[in-house]
MARVO-432207 format. One line per 2 residues: number of its first residue (from 1); their letters; for each residue x, z, y of N, C-alpha, C, O. Coordinates in Angstrom, 2 decimals, always signed. Atoms other than C-alpha are relative to their C-alpha. Layout:
N
NUM> A> X,Z,Y,X,Z,Y,X,Z,Y,X,Z,Y | ...;
END
This chain:
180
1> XX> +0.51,-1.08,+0.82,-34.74,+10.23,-94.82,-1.51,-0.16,-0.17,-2.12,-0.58,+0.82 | +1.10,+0.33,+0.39,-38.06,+10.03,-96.50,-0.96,+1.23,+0.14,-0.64,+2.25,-0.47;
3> XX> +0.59,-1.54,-0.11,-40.76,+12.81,-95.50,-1.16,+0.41,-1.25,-1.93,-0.40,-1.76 | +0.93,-0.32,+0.85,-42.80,+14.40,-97.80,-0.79,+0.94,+0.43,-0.61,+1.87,+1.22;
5> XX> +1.41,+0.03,-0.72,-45.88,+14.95,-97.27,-1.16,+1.01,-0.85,-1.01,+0.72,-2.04 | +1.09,-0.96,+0.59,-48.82,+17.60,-98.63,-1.10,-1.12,-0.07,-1.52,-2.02,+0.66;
7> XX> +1.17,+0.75,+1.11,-51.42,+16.43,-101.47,-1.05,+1.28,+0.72,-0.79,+2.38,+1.20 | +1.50,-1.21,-0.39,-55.21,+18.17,-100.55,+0.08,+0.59,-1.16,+0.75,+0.33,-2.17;
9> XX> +0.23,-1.67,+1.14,-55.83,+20.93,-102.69,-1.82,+0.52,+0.37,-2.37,+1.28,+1.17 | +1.23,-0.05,-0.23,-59.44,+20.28,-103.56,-0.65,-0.47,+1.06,-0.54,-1.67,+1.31;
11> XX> +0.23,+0.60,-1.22,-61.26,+20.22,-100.30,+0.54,+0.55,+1.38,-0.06,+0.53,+2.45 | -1.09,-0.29,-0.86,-58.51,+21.50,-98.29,+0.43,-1.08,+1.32,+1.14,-0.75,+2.27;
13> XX> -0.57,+1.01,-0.52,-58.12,+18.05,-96.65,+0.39,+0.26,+1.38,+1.26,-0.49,+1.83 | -0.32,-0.48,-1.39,-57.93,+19.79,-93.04,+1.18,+0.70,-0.01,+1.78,+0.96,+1.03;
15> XX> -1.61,-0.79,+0.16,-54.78,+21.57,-94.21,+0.86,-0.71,+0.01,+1.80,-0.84,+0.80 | -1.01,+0.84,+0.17,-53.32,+19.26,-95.68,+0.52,-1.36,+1.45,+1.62,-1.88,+1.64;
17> XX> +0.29,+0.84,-0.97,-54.19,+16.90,-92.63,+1.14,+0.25,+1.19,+1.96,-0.51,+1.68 | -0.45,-0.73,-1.36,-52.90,+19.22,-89.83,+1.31,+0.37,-0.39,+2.10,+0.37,+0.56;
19> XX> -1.32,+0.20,-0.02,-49.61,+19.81,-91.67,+0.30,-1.45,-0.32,+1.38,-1.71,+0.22 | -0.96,+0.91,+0.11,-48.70,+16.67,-92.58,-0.01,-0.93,+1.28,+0.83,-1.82,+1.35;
21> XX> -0.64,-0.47,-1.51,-49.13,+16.40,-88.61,+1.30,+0.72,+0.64,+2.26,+0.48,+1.37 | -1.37,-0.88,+0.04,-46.86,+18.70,-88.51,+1.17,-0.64,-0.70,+2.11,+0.13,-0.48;
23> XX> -1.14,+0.59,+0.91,-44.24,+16.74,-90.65,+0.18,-0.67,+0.92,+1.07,-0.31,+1.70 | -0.04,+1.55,-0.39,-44.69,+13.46,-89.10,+0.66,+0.69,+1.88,+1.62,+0.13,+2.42;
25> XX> -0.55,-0.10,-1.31,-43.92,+14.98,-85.49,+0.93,+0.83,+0.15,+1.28,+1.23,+1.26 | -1.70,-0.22,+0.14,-40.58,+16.55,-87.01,-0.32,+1.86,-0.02,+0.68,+2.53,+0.24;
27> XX> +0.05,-1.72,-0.49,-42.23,+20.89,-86.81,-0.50,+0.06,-1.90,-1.66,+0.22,-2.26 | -0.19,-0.47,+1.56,-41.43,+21.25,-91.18,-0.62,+1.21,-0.30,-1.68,+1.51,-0.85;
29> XX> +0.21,-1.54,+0.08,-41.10,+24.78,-90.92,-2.01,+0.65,+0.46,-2.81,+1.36,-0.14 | +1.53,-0.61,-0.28,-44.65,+25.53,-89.28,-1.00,-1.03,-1.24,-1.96,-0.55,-1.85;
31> XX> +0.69,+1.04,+0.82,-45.97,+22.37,-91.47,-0.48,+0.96,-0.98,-1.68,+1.18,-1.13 | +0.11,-0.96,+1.12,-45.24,+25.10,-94.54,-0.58,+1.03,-0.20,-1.04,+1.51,-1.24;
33> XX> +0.94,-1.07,-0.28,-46.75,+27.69,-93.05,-1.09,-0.17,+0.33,-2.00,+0.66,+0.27 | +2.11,+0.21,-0.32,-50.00,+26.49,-92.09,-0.51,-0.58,-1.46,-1.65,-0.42,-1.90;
35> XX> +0.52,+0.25,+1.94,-50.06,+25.03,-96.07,-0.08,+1.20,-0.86,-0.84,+1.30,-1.82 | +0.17,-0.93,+0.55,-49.21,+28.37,-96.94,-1.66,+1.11,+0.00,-2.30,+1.68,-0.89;
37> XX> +0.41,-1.01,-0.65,-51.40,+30.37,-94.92,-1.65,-0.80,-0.38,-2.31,-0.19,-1.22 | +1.24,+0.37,+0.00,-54.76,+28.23,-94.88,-0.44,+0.59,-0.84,-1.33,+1.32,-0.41;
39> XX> +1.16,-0.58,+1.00,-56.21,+29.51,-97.76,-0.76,+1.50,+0.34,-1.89,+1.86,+0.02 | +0.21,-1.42,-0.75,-56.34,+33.01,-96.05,-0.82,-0.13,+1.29,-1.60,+0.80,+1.51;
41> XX> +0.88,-0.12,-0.96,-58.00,+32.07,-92.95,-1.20,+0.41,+0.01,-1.90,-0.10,-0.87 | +1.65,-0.20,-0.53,-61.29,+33.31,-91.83,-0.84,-1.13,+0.01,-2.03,-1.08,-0.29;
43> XX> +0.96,+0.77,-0.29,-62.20,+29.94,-91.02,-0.09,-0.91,-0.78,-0.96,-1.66,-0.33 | +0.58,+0.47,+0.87,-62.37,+28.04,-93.89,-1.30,+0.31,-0.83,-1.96,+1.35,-0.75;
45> XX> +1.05,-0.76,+0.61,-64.93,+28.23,-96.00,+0.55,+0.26,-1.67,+1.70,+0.05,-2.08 | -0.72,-0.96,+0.89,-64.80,+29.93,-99.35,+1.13,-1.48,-1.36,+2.07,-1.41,-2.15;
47> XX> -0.47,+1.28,+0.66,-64.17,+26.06,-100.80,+1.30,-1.05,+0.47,+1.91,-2.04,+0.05 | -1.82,+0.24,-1.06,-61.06,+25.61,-98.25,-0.43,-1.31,+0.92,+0.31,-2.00,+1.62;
49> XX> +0.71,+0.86,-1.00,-63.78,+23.29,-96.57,+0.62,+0.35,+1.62,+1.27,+1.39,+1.70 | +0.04,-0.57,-1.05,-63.36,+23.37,-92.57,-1.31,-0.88,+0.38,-1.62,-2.03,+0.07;
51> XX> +0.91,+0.98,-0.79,-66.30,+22.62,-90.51,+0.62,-0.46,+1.43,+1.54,+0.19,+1.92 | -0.36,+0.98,-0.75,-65.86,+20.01,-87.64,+0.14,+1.18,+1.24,+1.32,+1.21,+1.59;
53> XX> +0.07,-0.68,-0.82,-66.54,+22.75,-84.87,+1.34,+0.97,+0.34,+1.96,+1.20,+1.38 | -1.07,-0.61,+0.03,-63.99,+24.82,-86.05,+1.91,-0.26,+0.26,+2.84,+0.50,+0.54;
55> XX> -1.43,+0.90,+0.48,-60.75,+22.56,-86.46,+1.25,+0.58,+1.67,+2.48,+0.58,+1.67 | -1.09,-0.23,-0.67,-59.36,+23.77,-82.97,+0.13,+1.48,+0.34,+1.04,+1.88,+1.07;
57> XX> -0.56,-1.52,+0.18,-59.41,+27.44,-83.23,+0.72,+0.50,-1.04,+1.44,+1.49,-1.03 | -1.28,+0.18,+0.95,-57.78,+26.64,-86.61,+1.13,-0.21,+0.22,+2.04,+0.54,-0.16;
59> XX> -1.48,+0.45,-0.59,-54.99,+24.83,-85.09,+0.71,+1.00,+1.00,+1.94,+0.98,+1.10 | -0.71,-1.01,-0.78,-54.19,+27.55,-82.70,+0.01,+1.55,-1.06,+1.14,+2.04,-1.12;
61> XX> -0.33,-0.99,+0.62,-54.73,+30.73,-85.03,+1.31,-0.25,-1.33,+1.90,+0.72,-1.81 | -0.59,+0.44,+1.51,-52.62,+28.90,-88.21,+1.27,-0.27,+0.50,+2.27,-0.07,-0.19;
63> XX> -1.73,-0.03,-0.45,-49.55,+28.17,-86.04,+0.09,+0.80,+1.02,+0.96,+0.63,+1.87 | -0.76,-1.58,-1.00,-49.55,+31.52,-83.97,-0.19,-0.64,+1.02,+0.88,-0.44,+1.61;
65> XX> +0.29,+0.38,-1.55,-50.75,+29.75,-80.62,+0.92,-0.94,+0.18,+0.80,-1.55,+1.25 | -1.39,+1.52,-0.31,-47.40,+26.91,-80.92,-0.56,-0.87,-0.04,+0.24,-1.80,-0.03;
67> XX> +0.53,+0.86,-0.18,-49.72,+24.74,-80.83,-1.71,+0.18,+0.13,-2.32,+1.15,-0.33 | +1.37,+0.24,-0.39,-53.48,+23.41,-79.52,-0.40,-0.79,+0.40,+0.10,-1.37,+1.36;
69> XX> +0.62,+1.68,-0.08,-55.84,+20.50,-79.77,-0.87,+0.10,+0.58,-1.37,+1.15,+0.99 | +1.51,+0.30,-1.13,-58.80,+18.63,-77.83,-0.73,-0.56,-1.16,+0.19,-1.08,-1.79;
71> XX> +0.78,+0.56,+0.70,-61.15,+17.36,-80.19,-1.43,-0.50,+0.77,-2.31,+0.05,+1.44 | +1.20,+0.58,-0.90,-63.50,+14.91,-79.02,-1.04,-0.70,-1.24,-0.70,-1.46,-2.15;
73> XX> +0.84,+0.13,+1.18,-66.41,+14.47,-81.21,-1.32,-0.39,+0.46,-1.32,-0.55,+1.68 | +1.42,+0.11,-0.68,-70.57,+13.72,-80.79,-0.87,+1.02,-0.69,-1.20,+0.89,-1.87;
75> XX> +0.81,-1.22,+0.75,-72.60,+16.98,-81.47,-1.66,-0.36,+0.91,-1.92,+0.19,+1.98 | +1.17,+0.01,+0.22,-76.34,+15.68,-81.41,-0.61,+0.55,+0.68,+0.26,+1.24,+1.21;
77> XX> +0.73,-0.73,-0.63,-79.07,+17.39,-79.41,-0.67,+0.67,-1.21,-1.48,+1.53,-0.85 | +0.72,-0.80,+0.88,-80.34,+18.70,-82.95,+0.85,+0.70,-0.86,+0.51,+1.06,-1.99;
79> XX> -1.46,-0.36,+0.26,-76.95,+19.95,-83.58,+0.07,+1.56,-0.72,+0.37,+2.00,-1.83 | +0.58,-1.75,+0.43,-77.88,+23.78,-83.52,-0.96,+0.10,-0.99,-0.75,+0.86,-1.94;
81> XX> +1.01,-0.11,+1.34,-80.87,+23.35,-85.77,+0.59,-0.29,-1.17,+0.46,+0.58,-2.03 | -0.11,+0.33,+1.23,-79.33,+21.39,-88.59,+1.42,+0.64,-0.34,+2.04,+0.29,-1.33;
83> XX> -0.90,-0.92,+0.73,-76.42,+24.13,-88.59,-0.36,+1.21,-0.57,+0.07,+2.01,-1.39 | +0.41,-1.62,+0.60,-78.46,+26.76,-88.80,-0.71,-0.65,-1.37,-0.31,-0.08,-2.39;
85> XX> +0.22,+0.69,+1.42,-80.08,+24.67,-91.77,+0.82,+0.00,-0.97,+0.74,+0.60,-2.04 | -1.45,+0.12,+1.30,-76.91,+23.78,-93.59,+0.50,+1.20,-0.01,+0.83,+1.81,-1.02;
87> XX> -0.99,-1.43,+0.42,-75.37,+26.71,-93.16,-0.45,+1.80,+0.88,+0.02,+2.59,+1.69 | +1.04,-1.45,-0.76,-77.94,+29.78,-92.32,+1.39,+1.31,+0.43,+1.50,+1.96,+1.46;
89> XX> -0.30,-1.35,-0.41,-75.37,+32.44,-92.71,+1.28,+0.15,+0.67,+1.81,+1.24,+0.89 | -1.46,+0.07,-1.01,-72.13,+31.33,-90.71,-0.41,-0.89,+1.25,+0.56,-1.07,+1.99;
91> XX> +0.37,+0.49,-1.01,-74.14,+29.33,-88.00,-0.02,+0.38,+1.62,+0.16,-0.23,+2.68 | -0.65,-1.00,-1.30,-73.80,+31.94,-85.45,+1.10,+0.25,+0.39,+1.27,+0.44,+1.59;
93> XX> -1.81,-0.05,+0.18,-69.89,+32.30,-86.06,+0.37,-1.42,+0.77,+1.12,-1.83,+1.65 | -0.97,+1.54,-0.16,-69.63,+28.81,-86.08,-0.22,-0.30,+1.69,+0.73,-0.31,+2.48;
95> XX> -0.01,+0.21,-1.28,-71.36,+28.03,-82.70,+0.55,+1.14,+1.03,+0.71,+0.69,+2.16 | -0.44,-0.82,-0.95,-70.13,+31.05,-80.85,+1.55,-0.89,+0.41,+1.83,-1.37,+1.51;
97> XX> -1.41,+0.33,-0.58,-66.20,+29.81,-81.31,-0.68,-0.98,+0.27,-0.62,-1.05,+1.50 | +0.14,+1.11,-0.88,-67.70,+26.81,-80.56,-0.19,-0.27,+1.48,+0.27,-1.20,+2.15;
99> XX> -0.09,+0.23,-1.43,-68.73,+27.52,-77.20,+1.24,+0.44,+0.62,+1.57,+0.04,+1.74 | -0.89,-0.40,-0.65,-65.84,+29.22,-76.68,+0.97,-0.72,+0.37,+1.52,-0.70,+1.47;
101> XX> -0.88,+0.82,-0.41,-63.60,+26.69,-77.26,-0.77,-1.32,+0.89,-0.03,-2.01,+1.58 | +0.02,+1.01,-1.26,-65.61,+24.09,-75.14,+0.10,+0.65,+0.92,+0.26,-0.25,+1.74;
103> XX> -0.57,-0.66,-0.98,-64.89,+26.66,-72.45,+1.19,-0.12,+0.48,+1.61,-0.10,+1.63 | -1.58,+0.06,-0.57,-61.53,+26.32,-72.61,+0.54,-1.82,-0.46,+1.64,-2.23,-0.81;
105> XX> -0.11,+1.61,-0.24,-62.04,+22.24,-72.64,+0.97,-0.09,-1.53,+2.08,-0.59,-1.35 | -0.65,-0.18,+1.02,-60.67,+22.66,-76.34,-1.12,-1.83,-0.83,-0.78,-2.93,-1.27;
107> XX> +0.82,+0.91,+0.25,-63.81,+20.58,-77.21,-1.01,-0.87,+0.69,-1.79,-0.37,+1.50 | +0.40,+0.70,-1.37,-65.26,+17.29,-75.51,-0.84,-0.71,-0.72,-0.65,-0.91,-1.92;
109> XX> +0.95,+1.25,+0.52,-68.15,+14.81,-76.06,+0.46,-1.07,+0.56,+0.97,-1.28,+1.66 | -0.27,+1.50,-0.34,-67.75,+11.32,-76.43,-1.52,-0.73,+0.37,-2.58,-0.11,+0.40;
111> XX> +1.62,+0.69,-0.05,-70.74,+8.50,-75.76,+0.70,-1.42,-0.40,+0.88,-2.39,+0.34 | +0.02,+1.17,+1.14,-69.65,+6.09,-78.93,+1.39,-0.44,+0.22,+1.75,-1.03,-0.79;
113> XX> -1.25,+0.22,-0.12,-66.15,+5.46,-77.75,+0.87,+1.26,+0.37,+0.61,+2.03,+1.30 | -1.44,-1.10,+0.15,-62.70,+7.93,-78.45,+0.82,-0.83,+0.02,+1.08,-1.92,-0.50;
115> XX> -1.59,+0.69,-0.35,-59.77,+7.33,-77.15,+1.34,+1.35,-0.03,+1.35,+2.57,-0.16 | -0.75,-1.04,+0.97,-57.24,+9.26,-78.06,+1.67,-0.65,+0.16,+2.03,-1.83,+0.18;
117> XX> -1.45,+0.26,+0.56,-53.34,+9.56,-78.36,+0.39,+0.34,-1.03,-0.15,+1.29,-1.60 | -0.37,-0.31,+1.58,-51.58,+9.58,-81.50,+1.31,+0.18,-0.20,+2.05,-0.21,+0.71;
119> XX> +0.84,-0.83,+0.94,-50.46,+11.23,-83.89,-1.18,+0.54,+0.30,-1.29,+1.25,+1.30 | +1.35,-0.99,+0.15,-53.90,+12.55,-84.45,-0.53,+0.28,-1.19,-0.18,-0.35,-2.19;
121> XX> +0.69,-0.31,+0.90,-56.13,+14.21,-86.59,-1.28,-0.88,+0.13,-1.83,-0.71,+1.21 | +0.47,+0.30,+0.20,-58.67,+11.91,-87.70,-1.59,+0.58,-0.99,-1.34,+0.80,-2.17;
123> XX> +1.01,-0.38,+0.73,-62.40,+13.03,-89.10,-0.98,-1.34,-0.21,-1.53,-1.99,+0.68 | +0.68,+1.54,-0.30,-64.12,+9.91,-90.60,-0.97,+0.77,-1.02,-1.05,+1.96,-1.32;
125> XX> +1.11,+0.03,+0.44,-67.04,+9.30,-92.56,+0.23,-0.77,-1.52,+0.41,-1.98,-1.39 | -0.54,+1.42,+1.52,-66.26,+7.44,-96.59,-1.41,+0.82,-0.62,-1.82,+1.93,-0.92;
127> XX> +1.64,+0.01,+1.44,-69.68,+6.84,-98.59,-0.60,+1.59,+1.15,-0.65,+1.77,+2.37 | +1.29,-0.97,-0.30,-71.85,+10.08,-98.09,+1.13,+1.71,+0.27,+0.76,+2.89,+0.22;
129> XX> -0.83,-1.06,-0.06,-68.46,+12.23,-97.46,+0.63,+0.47,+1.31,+0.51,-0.44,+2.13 | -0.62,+0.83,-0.83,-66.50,+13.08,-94.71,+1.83,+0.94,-0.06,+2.40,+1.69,-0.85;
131> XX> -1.36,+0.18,+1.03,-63.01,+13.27,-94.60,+1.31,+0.59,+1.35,+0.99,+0.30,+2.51 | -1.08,-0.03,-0.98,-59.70,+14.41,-92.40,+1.30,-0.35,-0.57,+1.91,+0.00,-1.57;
133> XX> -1.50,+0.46,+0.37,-56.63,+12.55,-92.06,+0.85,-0.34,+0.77,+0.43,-0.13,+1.91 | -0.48,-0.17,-1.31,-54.03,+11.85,-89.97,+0.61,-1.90,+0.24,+1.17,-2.59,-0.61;
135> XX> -0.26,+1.13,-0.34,-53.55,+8.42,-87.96,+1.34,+0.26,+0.70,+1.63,+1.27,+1.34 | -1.54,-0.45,-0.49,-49.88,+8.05,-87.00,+0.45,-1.08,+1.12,+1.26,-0.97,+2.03;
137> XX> -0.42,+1.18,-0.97,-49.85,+4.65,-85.31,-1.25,-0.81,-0.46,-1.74,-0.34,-1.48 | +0.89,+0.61,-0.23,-52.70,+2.02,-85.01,+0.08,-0.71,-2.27,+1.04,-1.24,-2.85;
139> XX> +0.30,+0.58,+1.37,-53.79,+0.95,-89.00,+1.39,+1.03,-0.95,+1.88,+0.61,-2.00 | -1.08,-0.13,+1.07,-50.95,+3.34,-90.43,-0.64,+1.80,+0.05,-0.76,+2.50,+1.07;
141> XX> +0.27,-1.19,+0.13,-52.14,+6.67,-91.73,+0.76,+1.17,-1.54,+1.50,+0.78,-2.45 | -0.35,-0.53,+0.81,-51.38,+9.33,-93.93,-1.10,+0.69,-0.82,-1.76,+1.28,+0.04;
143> XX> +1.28,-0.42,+0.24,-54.35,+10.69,-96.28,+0.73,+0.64,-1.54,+1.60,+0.01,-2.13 | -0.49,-0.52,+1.08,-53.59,+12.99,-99.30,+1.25,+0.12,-0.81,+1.41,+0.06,-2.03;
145> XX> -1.23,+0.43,-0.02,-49.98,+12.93,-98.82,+0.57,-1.38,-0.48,+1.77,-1.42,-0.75 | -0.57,+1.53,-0.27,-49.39,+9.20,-99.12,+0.02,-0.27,+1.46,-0.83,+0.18,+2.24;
147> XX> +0.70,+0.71,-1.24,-48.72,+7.19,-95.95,-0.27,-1.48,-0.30,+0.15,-1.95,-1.36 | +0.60,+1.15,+0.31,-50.27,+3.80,-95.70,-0.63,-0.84,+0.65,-1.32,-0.27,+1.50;
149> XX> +0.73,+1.21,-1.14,-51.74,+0.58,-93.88,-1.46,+0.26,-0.08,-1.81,-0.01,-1.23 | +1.24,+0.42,+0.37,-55.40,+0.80,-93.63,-0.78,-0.52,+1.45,-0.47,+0.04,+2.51;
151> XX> +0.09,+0.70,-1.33,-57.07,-1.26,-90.86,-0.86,+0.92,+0.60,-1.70,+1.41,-0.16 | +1.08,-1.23,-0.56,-59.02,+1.30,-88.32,-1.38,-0.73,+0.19,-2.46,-0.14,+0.16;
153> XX> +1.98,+0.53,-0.17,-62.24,-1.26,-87.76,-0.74,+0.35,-1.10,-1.93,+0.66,-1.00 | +0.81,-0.74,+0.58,-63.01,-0.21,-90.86,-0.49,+1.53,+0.00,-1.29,+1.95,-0.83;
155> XX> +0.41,-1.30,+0.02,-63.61,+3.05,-90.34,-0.98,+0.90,+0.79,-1.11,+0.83,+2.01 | +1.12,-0.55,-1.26,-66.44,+5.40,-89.14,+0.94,+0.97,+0.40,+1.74,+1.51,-0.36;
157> XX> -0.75,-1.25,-0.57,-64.81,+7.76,-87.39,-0.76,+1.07,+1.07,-1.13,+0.80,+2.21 | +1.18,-1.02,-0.33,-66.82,+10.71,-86.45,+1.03,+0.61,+1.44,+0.49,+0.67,+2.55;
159> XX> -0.49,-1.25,-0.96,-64.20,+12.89,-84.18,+1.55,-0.55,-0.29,+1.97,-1.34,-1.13 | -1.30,+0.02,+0.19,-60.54,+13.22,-83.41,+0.35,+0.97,+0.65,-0.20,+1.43,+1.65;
161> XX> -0.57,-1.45,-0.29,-58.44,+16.08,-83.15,+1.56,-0.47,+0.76,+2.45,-0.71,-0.06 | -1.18,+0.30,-0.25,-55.35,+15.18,-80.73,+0.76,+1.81,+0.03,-0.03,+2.76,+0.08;
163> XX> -1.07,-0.89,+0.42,-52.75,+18.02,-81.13,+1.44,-0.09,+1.31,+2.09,-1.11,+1.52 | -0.60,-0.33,-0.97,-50.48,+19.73,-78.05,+1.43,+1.05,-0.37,+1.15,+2.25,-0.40;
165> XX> -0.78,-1.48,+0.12,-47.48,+22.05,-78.68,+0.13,+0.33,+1.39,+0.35,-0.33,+2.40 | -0.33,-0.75,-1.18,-47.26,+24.63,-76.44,+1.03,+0.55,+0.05,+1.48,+1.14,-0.93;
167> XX> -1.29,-0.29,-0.12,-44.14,+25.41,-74.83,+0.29,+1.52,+1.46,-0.37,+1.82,+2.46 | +0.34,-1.01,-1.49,-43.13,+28.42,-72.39,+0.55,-0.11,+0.94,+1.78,-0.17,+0.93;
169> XX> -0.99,+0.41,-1.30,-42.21,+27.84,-69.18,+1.56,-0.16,-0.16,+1.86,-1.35,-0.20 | -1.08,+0.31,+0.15,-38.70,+28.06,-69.58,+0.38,-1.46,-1.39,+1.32,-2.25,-1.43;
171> XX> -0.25,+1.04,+0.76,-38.90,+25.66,-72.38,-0.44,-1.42,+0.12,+0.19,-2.37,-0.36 | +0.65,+1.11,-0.78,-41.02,+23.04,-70.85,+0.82,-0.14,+1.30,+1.36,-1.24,+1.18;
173> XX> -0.97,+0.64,-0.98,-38.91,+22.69,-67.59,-1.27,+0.58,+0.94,-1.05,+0.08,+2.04 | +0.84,-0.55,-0.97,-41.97,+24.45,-65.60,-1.62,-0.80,-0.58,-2.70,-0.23,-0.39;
175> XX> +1.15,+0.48,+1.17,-44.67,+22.33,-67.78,-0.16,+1.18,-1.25,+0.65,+1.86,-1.88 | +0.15,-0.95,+1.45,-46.84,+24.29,-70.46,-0.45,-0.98,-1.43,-0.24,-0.45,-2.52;
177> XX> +0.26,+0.61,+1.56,-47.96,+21.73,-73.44,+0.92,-1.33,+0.18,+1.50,-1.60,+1.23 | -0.45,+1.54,+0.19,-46.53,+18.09,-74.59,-0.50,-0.46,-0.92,-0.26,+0.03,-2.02;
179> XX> -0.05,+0.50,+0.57,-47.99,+15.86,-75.92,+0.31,-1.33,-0.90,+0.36,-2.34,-0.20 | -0.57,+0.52,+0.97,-46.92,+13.80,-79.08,-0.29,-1.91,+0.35,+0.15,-2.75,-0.43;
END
């Protein structure tokens, strides 16, 4: 059976990204609902942009807590300044969940090397853009609902979002997440 897969919708690409995550690791039904629902979130922005900070309080508010990621990324020592720059009037929002979720080890620094299990959510870097997509196996990704070979040395790759469903005790066997 052949899966089909969600096209971005504008600059949605974090939607589309994180469900067609959701496809690829067999959870349809939530896939539809987090395509549905994104546009409504709080945490997009009004252009269905997500910023990088945000991506794992997305993943847990957009599928009702059934799931939650680690994102390991490199946030700069001038990090705070050039948010409150770019973006004066959600900069406070943004870093608050931010600390919150590195509190709850949601978010981790790297030093030039990520390692990572996959499926993942991928955040790279193309020309002067940057971009989320999802790596499924080593050079095989999925990006604007196509999937496809593309070799990973090429790529900058800024951050990665690995992805946990959470299960409840009785459903885990006395374990609470698994991951993919």
């Amino acid at each position: 059976m052949t899966k089909k897969y969600f096209i971005n919708r504008g600059l949605e690409c974090y939607c589309s990204a994180l469900a067609n995550l959701l496809v690829e690791i067999g959870d349809e039904q939530t896939a539809h609902k987090v395509f549905d629902d994104y546009k409504h979130t709080r945490l997009a922005s009004k252009d269905g942009g997500m910023h990088i900070g945000l991506v794992t309080r997305a993943l847990s508010e957009l599928t009702k807590e059934r799931y939650e990621g680690t994102l390991t990324a490199s946030f700069d020592d001038n990090y705070d300044a050039n948010l409150r720059k770019s973006f004066p009037a959600e900069a406070d929002f943004i870093l608050r969940i931010m600390k919150e979720e590195r509190e709850k080890g949601r978010i981790k620094s790297h030093n030039g090397r990520i390692y990572h299990s996959l499926p993942a959510i991928f955040f790279i870097k193309i020309n002067n853009d940057n971009h989320y997509n999802v790596c499924v196996e080593e050079n095989v990704f999925i990006d604007d609902g196509r999937r496809g070979h593309f070799p990973m040395r090429n790529l900058d790759i800024l951050a990665v979002l690995e992805v946990r469903r959470i299960f409840t005790p009785q459903q885990a066997g006395g374990y609470s997440t698994k991951k993919f």
